[in-house]
Residue frames as a rotation matrix with the C-alpha (Angstrom) as fourth column:
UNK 1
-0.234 0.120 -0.965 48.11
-0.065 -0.992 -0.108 -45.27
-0.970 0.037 0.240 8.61
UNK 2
-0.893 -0.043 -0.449 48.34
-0.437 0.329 0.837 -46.54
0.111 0.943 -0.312 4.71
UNK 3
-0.422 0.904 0.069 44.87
0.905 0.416 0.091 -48.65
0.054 0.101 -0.993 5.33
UNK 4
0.232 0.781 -0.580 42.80
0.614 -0.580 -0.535 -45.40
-0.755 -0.232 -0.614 6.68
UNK 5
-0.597 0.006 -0.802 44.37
-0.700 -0.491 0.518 -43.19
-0.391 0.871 0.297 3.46
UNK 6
-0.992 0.119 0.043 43.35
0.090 0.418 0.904 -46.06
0.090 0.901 -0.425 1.37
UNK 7
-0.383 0.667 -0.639 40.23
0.819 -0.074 -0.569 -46.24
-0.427 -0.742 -0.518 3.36
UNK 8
-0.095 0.216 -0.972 39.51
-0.078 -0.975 -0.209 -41.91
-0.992 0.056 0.109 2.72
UNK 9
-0.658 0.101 -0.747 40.18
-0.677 -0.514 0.527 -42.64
-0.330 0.852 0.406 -1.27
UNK 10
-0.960 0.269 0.081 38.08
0.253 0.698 0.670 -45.16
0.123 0.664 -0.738 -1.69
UNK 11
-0.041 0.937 -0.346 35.42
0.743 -0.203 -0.637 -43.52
-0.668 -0.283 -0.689 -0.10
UNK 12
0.017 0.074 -0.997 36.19
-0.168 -0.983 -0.076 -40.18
-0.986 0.169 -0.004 -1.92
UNK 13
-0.993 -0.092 0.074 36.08
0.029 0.415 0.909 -42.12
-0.114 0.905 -0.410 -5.25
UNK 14
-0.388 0.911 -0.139 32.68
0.550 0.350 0.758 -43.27
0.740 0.217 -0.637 -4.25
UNK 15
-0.964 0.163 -0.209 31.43
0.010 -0.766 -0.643 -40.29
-0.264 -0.622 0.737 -2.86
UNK 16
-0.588 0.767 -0.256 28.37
-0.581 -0.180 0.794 -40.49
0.562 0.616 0.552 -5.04
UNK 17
-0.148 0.387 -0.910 27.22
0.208 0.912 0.354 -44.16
0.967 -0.137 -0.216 -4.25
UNK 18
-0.784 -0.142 -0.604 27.96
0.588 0.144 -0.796 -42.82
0.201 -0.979 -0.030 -0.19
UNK 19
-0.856 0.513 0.062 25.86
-0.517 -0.852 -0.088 -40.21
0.008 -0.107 0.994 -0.58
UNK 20
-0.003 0.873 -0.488 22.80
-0.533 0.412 0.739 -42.44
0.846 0.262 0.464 -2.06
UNK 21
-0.194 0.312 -0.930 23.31
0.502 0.846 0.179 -44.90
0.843 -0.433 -0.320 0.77
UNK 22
-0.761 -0.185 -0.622 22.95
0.600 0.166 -0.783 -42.27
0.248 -0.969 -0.015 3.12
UNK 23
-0.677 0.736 -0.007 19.95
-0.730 -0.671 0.131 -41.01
0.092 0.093 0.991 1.96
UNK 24
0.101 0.691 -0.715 18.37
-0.021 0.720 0.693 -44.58
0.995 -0.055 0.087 1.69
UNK 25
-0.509 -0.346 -0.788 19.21
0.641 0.458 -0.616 -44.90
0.574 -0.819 -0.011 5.12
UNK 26
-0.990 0.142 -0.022 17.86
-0.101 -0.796 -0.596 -41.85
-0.102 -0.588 0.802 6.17
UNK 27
-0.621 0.727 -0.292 14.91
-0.762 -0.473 0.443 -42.53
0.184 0.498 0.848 4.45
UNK 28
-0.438 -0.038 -0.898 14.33
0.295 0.938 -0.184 -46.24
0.849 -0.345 -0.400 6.00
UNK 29
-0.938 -0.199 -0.284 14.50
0.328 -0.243 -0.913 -44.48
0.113 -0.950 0.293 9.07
UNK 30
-0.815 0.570 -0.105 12.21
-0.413 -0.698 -0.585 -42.12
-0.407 -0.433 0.804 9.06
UNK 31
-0.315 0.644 -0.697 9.71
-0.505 0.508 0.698 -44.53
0.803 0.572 0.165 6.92
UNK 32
-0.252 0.362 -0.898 9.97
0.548 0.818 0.176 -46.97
0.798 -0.447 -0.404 10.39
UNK 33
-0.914 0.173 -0.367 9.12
0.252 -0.469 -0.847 -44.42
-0.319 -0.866 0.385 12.74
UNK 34
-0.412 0.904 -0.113 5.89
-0.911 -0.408 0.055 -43.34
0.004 0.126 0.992 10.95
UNK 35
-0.163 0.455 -0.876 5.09
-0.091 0.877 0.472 -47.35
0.983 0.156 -0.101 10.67
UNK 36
-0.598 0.183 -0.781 5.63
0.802 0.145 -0.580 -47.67
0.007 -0.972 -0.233 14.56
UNK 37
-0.964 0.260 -0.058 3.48
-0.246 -0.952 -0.181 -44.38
-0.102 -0.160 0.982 14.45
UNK 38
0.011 0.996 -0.090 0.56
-0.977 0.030 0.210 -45.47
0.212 0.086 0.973 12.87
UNK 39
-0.404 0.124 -0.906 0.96
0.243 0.970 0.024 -48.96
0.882 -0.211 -0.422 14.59
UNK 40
-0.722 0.139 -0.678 0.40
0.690 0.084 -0.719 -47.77
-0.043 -0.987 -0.156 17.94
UNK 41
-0.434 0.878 -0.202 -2.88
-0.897 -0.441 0.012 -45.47
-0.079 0.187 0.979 16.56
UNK 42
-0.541 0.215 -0.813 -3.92
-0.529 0.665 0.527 -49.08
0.654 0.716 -0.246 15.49
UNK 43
-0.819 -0.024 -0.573 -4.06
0.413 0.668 -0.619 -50.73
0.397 -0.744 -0.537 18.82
UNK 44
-0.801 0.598 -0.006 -7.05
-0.414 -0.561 -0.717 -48.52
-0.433 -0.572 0.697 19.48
UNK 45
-0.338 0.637 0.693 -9.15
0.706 0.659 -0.261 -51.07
-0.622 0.400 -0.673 17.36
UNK 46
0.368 0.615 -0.697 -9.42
-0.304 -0.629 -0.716 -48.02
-0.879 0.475 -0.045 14.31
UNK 47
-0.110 -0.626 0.772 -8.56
0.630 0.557 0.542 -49.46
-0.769 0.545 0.333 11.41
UNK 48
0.637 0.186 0.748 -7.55
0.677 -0.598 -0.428 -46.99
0.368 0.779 -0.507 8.42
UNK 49
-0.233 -0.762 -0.604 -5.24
0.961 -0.084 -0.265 -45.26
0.152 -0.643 0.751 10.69
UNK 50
-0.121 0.331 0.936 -7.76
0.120 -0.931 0.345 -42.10
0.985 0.154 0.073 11.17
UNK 51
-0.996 -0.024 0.091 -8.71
-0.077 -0.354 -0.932 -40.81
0.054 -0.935 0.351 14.36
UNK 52
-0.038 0.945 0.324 -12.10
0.984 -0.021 0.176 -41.39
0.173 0.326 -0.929 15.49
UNK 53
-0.912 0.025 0.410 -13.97
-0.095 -0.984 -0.151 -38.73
0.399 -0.176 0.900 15.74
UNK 54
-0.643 0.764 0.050 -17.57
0.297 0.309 -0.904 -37.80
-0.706 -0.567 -0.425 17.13
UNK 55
-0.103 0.836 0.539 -20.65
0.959 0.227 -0.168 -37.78
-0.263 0.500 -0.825 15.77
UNK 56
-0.599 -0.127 0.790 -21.81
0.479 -0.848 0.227 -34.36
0.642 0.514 0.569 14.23
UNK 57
-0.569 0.732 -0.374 -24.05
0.122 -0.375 -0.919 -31.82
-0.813 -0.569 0.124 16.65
UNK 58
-0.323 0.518 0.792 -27.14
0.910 -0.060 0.410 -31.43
0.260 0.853 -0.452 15.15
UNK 59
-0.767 -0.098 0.634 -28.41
0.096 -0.995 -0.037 -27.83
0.634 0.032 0.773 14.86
UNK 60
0.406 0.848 0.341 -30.98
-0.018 -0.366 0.931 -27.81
0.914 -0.384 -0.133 17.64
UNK 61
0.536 -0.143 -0.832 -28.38
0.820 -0.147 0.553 -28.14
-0.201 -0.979 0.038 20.47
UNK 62
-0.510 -0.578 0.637 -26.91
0.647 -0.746 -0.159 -25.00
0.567 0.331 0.754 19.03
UNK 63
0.541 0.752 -0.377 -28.46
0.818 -0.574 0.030 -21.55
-0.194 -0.325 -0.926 21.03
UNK 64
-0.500 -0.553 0.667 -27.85
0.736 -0.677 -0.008 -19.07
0.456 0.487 0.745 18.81
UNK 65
0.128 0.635 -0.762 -29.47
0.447 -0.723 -0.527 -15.55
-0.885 -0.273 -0.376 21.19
UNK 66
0.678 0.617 0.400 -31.69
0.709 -0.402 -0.580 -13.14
-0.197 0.676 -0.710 18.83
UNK 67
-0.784 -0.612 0.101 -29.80
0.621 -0.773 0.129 -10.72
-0.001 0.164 0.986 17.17
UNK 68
0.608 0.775 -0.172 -32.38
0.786 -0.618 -0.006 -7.44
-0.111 -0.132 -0.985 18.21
UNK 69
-0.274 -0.479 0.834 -31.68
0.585 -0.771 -0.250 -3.82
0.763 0.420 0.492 16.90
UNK 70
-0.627 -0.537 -0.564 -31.00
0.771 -0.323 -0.548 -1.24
0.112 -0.779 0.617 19.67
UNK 71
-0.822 0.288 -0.492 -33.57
-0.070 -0.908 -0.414 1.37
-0.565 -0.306 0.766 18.00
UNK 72
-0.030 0.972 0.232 -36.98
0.164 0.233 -0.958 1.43
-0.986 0.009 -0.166 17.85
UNK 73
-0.100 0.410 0.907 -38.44
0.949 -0.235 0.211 1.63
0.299 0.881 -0.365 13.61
UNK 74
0.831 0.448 0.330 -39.93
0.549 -0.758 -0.353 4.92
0.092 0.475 -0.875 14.32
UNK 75
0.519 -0.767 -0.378 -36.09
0.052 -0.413 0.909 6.01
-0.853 -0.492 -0.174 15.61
UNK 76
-0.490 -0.856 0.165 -34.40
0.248 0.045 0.968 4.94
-0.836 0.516 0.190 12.59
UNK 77
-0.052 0.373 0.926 -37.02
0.825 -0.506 0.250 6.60
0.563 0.777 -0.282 9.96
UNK 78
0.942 0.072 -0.328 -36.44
0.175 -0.940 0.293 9.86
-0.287 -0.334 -0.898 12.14
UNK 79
-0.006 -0.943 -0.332 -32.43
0.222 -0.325 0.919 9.22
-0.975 -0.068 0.212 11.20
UNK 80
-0.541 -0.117 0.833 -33.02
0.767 0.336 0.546 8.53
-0.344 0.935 -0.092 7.45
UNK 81
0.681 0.732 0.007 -36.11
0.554 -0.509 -0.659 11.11
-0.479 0.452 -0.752 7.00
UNK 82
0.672 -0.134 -0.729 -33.57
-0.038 -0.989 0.146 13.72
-0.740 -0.070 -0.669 6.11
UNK 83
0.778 -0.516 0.358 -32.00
0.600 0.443 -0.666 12.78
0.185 0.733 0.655 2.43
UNK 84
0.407 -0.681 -0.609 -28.43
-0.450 -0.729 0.515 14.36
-0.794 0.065 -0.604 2.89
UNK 85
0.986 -0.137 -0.096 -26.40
-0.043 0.343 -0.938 14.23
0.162 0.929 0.332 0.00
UNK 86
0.686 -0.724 0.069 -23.16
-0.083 0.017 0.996 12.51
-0.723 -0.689 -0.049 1.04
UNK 87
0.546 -0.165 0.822 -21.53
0.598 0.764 -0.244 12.00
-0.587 0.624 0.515 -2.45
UNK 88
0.592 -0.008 0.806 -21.09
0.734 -0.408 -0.544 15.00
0.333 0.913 -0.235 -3.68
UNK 89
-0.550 -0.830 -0.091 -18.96
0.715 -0.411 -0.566 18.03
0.432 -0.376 0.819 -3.05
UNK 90
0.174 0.472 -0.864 -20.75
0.675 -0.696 -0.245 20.83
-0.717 -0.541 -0.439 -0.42
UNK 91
-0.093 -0.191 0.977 -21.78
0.596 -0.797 -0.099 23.61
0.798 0.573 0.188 -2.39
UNK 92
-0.614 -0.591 -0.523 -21.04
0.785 -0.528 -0.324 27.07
-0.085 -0.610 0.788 -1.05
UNK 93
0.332 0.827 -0.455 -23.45
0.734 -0.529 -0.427 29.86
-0.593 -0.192 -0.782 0.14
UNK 94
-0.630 -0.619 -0.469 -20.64
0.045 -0.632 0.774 32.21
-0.776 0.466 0.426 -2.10
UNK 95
0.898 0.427 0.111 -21.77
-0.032 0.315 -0.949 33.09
-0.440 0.848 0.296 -5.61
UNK 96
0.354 -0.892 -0.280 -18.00
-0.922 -0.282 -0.266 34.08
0.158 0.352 -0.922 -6.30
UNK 97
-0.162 -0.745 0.646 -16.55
-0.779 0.499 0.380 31.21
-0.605 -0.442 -0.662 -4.93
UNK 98
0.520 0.231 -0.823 -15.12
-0.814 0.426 -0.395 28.13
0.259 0.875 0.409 -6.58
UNK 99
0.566 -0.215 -0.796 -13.58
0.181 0.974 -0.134 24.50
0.804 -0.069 0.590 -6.24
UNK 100
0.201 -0.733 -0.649 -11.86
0.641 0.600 -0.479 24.92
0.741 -0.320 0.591 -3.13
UNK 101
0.382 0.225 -0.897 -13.17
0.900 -0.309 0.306 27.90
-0.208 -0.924 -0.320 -1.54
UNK 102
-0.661 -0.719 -0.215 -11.12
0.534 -0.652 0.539 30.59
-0.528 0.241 0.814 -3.57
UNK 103
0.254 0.711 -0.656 -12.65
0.095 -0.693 -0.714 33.23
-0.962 0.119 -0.244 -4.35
UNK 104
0.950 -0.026 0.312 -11.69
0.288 -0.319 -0.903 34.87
0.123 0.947 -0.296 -8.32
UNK 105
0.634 -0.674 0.378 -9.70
-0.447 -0.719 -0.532 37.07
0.631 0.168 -0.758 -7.42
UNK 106
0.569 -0.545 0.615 -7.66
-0.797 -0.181 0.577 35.46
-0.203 -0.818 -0.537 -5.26
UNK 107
0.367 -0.319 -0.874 -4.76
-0.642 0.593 -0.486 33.11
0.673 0.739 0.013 -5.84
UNK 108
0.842 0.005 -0.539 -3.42
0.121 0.973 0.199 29.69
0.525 -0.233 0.819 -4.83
UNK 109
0.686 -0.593 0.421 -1.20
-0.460 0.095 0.883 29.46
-0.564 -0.799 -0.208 -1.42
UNK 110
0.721 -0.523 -0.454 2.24
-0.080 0.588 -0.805 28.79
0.688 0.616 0.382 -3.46
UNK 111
0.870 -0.435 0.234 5.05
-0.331 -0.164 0.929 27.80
-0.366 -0.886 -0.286 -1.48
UNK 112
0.853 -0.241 -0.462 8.24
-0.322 0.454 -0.831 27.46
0.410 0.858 0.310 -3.24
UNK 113
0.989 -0.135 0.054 10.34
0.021 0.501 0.865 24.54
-0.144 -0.855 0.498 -1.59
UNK 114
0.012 -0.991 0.134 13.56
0.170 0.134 0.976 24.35
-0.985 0.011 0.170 -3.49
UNK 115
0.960 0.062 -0.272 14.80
-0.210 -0.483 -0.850 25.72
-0.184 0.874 -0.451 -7.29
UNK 116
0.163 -0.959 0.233 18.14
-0.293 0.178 0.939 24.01
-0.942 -0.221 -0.251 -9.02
UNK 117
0.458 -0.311 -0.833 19.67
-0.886 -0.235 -0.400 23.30
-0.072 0.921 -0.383 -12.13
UNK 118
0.683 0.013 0.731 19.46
-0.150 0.981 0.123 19.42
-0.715 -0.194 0.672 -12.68
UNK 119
0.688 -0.488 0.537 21.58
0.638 0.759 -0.128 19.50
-0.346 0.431 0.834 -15.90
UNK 120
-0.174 -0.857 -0.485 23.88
0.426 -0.509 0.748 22.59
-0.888 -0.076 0.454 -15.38
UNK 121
-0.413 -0.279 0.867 22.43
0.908 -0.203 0.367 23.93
0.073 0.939 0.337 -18.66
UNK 122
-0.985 0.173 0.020 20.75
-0.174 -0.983 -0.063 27.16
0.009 -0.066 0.998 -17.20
UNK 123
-0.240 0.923 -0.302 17.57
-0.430 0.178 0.885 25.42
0.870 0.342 0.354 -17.40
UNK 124
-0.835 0.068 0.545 15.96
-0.526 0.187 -0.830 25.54
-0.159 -0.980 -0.120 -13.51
UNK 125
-0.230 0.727 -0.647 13.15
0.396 0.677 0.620 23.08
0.889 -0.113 -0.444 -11.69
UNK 126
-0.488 0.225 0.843 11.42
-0.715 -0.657 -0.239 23.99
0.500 -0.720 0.482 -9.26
UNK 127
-0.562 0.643 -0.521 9.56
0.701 0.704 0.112 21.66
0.439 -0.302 -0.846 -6.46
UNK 128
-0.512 0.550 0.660 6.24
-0.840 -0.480 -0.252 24.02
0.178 -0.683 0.708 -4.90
UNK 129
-0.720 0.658 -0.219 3.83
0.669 0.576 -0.470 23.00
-0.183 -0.485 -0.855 -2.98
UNK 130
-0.850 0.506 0.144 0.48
-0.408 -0.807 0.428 24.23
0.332 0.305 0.892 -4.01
UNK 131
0.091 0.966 0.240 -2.60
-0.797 -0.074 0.600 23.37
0.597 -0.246 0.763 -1.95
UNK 132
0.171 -0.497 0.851 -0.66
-0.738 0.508 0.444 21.20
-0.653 -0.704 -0.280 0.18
UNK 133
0.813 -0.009 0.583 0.28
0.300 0.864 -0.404 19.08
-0.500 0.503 0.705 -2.80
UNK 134
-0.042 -0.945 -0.323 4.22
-0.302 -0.296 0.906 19.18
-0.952 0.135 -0.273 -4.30
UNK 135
0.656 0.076 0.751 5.17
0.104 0.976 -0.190 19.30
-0.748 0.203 0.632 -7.50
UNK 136
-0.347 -0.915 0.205 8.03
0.618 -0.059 0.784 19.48
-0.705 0.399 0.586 -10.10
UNK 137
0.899 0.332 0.285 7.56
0.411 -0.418 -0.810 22.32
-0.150 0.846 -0.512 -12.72
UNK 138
-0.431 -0.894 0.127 9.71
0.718 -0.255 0.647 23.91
-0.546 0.370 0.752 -15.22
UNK 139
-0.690 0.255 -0.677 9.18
-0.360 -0.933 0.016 26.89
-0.628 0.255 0.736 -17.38
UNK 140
-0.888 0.016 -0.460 6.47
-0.428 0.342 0.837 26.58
0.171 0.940 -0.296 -19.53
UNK 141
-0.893 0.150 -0.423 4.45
0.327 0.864 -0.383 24.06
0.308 -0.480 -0.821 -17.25
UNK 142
-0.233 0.907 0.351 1.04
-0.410 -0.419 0.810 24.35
0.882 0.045 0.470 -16.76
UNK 143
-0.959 -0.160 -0.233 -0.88
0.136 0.460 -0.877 23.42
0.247 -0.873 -0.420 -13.23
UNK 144
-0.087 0.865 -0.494 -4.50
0.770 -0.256 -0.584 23.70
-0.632 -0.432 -0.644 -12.48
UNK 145
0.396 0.108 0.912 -4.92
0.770 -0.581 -0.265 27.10
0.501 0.807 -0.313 -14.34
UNK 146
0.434 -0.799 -0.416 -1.73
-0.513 -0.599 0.615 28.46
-0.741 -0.054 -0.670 -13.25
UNK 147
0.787 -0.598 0.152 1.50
0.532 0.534 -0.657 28.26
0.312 0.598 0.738 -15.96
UNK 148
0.420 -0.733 -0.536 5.10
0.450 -0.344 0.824 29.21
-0.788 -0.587 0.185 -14.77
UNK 149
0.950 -0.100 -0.297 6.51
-0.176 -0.954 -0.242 32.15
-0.259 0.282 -0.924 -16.68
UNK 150
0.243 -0.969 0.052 9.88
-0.295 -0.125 -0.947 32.16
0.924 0.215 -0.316 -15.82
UNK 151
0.927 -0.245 -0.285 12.00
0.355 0.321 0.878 30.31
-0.124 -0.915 0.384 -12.85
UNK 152
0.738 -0.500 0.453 14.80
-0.285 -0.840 -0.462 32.66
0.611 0.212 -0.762 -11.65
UNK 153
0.392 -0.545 -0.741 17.86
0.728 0.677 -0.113 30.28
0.563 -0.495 0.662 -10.04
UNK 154
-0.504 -0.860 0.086 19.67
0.516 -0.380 -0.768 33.44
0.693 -0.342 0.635 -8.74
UNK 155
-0.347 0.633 0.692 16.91
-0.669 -0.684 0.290 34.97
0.657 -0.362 0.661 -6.70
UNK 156
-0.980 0.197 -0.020 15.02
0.196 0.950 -0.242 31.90
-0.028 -0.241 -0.970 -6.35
UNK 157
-0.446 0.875 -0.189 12.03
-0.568 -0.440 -0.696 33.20
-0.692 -0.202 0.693 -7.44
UNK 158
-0.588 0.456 0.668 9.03
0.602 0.798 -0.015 31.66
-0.540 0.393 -0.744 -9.75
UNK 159
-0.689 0.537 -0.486 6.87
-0.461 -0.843 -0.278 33.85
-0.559 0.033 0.828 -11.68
UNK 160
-0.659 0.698 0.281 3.09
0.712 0.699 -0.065 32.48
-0.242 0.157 -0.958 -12.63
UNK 161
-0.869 0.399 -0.291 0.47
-0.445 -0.376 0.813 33.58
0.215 0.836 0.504 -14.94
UNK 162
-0.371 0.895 0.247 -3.24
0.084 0.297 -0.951 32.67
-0.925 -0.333 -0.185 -14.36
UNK 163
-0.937 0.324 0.127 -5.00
0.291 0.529 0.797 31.18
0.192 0.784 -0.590 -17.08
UNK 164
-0.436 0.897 0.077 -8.32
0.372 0.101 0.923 31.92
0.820 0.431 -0.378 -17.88
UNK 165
-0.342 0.323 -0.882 -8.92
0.826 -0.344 -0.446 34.87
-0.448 -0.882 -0.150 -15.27
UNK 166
0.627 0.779 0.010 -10.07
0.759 -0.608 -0.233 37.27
-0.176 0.153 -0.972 -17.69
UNK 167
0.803 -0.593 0.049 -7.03
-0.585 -0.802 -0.117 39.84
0.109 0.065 -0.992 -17.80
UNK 168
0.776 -0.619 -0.122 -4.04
0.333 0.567 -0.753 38.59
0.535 0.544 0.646 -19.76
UNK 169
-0.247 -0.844 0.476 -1.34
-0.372 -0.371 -0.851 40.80
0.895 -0.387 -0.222 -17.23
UNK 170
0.864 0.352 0.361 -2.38
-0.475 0.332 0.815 38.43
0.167 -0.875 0.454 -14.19
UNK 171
0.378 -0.207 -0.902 0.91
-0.025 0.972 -0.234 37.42
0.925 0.111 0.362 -12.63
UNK 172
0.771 -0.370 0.518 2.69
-0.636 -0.424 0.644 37.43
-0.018 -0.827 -0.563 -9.68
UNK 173
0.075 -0.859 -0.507 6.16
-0.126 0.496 -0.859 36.35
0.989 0.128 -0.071 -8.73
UNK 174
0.956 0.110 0.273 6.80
-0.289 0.522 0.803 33.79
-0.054 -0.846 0.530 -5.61
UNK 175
0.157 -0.957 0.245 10.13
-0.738 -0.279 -0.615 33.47
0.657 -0.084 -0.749 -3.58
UNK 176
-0.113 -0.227 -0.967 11.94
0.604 0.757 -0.248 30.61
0.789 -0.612 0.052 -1.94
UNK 177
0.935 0.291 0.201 11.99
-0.156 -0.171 0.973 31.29
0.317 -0.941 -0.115 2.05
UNK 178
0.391 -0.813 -0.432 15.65
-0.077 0.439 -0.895 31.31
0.917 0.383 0.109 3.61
C-alpha cells in the first residue's frame, strides 16, 4: 500500500512533466496514422501524396441550350411604350388634398394607447398611434404639424393643436378607449 502512495506523489509532484509526455504521445500517435495514411495513397504509384485527378473538359463537350426570351420584340415595346412613373408618389385627382389623402380640413386618425406618469412628478406621457405609427409625446411635443397642448392623466385625455392650418383656435381633445 506504502509503494502505490509513494507511487501517486511522485506522480503528483511531476504532474507537469506527465502531462508533456502525454501529449508527446498523443501526438506520435496521431503523426503515425497520417504516415500509414499517406503511405497507402502511395502504393497507387502517385508520388506527392495528391490524388490524381482527370484531365480538364474542354468547353466544346459542354451543351449549354439557348437561353430564348418568351416574347416576341414587338410584345415587349408594347409593355414599355407606356412611360409610367414608378418612383414617385401618385398624385391625386383632389385639388384639396394632401400627403396622405387628407383633405384640410380634416384631421389625423389619433388613437391614444396608454397615458402615465413615468416620474410621479405630475408630468404625463402619452404613447398614440397616429397613422398607424406609435409614438411617445409629452406636452409641448410637436408631430407632423400637430403639437400636444395639454395631456390630462385623470381623464386620459390629450389635447392637440394644428399647426399651420390657418386658424390659431384649431384643436381638438382625444380620449384613451376603456
Amino acid at each position: 500500500m506504502s509503494s502505490i502512495l509513494a507511487l501517486l506523489k511522485l506522480i503528483y509532484e511531476n504532474k507537469e512533466k506527465v502531462v508533456l509526455g502525454a501529449v508527446i504521445v498523443a501526438f506520435v500517435g496521431v503523426g503515425a496514422y497520417q504516415w500509414r495514411a499517406k503511405g497507402s495513397d502511395d502504393s497507387t504509384g502517385n508520388s506527392g501524396g495528391k490524388k490524381p485527378s482527370k484531365p480538364p473538359r474542354k468547353a466544346e463537350t459542354f451543351e449549354v441550350p439557348q437561353i430564348g426570351n418568351q416574347y416576341s420584340l414587338q410584345k415587349i415595346l408594347e409593355l414599355t411604350a407606356e412611360k409610367k412613373n414608378i418612383f414617385e408618389e401618385p398624385r391625386s385627382e383632389k385639388a384639396g388634398s394632401r400627403k396622405g389623402g387628407r383633405q384640410d380640413s380634416e384631421w389625423a386618425e389619433v388613437v391614444i394607447k396608454i397615458i402615465f406618469d413615468a416620474t410621479r412628478s405630475g408630468s404625463y406621457i402619452a404613447i398614440i398611434e397616429v397613422d398607424k405609427r406609435r409614438r411617445f409625446v409629452k406636452e409641448g411635443e410637436h408631430f407632423g404639424e400637430y403639437e400636444v397642448r395639454r395631456i390630462d392623466g385623470v381623464k386620459k385625455c390629450l389635447t392637440i393643436v394644428r399647426r399651420g392650418s390657418g386658424r390659431e383656435g384649431d384643436e381638438k381633445e382625444f380620449c384613451a378607449e376603456e
